[in-house]
C-alpha positions as CSV (number, residue, x, y, z in Angstrom):
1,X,112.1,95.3,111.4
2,X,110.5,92.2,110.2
3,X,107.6,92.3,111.9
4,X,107.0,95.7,109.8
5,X,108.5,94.6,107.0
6,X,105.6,92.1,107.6
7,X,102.7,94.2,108.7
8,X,103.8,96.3,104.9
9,X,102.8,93.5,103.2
10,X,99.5,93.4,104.8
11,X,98.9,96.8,104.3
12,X,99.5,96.6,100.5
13,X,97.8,93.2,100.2
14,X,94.9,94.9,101.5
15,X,95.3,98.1,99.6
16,X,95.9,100.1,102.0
17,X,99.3,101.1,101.8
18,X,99.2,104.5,100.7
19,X,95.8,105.6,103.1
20,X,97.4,104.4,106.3
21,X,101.3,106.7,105.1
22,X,99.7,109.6,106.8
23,X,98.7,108.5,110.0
24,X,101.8,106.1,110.4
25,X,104.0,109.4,109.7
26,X,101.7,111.0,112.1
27,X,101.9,108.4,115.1
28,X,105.3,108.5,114.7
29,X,105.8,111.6,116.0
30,X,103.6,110.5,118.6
31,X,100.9,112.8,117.5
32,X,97.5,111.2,116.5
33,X,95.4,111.6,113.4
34,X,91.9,112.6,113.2
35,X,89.6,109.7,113.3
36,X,87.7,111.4,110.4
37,X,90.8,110.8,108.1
38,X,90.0,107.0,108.1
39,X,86.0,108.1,106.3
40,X,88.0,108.1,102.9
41,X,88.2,104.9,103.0
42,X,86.2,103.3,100.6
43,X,84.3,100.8,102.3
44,X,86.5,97.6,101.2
45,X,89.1,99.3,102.5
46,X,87.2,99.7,105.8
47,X,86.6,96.1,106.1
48,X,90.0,95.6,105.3
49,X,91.5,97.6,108.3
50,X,88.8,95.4,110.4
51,X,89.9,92.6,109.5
52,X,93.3,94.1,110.1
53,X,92.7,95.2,113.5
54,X,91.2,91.8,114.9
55,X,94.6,90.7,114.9
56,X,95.5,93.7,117.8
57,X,98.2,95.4,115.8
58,X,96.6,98.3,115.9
59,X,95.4,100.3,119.3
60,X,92.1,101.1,116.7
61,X,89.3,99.0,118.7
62,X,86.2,100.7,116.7
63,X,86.9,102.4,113.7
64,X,83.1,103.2,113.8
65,X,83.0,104.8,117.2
66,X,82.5,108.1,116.7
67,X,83.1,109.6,120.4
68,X,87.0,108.9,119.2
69,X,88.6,112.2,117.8
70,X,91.8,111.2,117.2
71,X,93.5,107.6,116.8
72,X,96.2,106.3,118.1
73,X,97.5,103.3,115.4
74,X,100.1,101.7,117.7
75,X,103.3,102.7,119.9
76,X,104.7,104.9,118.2
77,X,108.1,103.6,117.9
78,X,106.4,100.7,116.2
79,X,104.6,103.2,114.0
80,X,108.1,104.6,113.0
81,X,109.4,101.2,112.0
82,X,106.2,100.4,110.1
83,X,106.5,103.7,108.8
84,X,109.8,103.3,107.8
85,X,108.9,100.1,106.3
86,X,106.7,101.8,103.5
87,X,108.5,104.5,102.8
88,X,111.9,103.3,102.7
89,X,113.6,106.7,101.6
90,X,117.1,106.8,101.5
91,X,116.9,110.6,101.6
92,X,113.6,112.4,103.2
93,X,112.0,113.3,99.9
94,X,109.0,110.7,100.6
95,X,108.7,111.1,104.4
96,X,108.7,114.9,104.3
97,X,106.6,115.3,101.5
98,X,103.8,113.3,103.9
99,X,104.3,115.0,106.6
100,X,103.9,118.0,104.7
101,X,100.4,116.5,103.1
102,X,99.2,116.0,106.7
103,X,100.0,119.4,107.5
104,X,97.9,120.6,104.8
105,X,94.8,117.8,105.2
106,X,95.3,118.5,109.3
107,X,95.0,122.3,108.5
108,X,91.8,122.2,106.8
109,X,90.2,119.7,109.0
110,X,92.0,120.1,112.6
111,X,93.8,123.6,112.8
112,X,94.9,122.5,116.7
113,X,96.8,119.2,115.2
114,X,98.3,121.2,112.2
115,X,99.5,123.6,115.4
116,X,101.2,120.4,117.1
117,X,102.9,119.4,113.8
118,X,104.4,122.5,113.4
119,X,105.4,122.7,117.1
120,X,106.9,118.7,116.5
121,X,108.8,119.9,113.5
122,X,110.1,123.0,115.4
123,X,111.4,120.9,118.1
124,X,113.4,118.9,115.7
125,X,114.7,115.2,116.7
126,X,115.8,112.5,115.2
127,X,112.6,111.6,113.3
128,X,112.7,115.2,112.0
129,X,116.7,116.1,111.5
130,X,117.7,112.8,110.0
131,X,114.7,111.2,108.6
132,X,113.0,114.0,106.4
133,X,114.6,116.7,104.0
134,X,114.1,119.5,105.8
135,X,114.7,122.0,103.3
136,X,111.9,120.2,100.7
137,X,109.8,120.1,104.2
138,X,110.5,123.8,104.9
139,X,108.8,124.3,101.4
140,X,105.9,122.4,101.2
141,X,105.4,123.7,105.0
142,X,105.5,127.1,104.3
143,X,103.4,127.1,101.2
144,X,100.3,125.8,103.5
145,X,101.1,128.2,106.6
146,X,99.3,131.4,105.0
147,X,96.1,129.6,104.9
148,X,97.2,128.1,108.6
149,X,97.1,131.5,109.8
150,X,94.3,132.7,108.1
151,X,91.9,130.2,109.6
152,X,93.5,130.5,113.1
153,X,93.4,134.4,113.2
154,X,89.6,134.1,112.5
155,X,89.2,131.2,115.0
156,X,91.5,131.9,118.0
157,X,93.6,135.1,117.1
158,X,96.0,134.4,120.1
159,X,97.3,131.4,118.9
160,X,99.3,133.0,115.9
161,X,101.9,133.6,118.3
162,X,102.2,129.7,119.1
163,X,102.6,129.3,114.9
164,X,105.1,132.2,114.3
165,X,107.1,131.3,117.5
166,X,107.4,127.4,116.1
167,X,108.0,128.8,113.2
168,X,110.9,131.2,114.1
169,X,112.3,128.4,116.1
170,X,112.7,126.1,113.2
171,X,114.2,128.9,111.9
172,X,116.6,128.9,114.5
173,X,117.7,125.1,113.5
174,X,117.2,126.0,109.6
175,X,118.3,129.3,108.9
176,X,116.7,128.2,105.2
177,X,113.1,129.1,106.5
178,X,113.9,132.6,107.2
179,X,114.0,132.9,103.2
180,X,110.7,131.5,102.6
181,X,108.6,134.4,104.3
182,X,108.3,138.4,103.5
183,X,110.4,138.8,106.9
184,X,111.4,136.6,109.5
185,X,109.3,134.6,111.4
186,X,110.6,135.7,114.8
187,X,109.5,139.0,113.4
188,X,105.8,137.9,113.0
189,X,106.2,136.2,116.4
């Protein structure tokens, strides 16, 4: 806990608190962010997570190697306490309303990972059940999942049944997402 606590403080002091919340809320679901996500950083910020990373707290070796799709920050139960560090939310509001962003941001620029956060949420667990508002979740996750499936049933039609049957069973956990779709999604599935 102090070592995040810590590491927080590094993050802010180098301004890049609120760029790294995604990936941290990511990794700790042990599910890895596009490496694309960290081109938004402006370049100070760049140098910043360089000089960051040649201390070794992060598994990032090369931020500019480009042969790396996805990145891997650190273990990810050491991404959940850093994670935990910076958003500090008593009650989920903040944790599930940046998962919910990386839903959105993964479906526009990785439909497969937006796919494994909805499979991760539909699985529930601890980091899901007790750390996020589901039902604020539920919303700003079904809000995105139109456009989910409209780019997946152009790309790879087959996998709408992998969305609907995550989907359906979340449902099965929240009986509150059955109300946010035209029917049921175990219907759709």
């Amino acid at each position: 806990v102090e070592f995040a606590r810590r590491f927080k403080e590094r993050l802010g002091a180098s301004n890049l608190l609120e760029q790294m919340a995604l990936p941290f809320a990511l990794n700790r679901l042990y599910l890895w962010a596009p490496a694309n996500w960290l081109d938004e950083l402006a370049p100070e910020q760049q140098d910043a997570l360089s000089a960051l990373n040649l201390d070794q707290d992060f598994s990032i070796l090369n931020i500019d190697d480009s042969s790396k799709k996805y990145i891997r920050l650190t273990h990810p139960h050491l991404s959940d306490a850093i994670y935990k560090s910076i958003r500090p939310d008593r009650f989920g509001y903040q944790r599930a309303n940046d998962l919910a962003n990386a839903f959105e941001k993964a479906i526009v620029s990785d439909d497969v990972l937006a796919s494994r956060i909805l499979l991760v949420i539909a699985q529930g667990g601890e980091r899901i059940s007790n750390d996020l508002n589901e039902k604020i979740l539920a919303e700003k996750i079904s809000a995105h999942c139109g456009k989910l499936v409209e780019i997946v049933n152009k790309s790879h039609p087959i996998n709408l049944a992998f969305i609907w049957t995550n989907l359906a069973k979340w449902a099965s956990r929240e009986s509150y997402i059955n109300s946010l779709f035209p029917m049921p999604p175990l219907e759709y599935a």
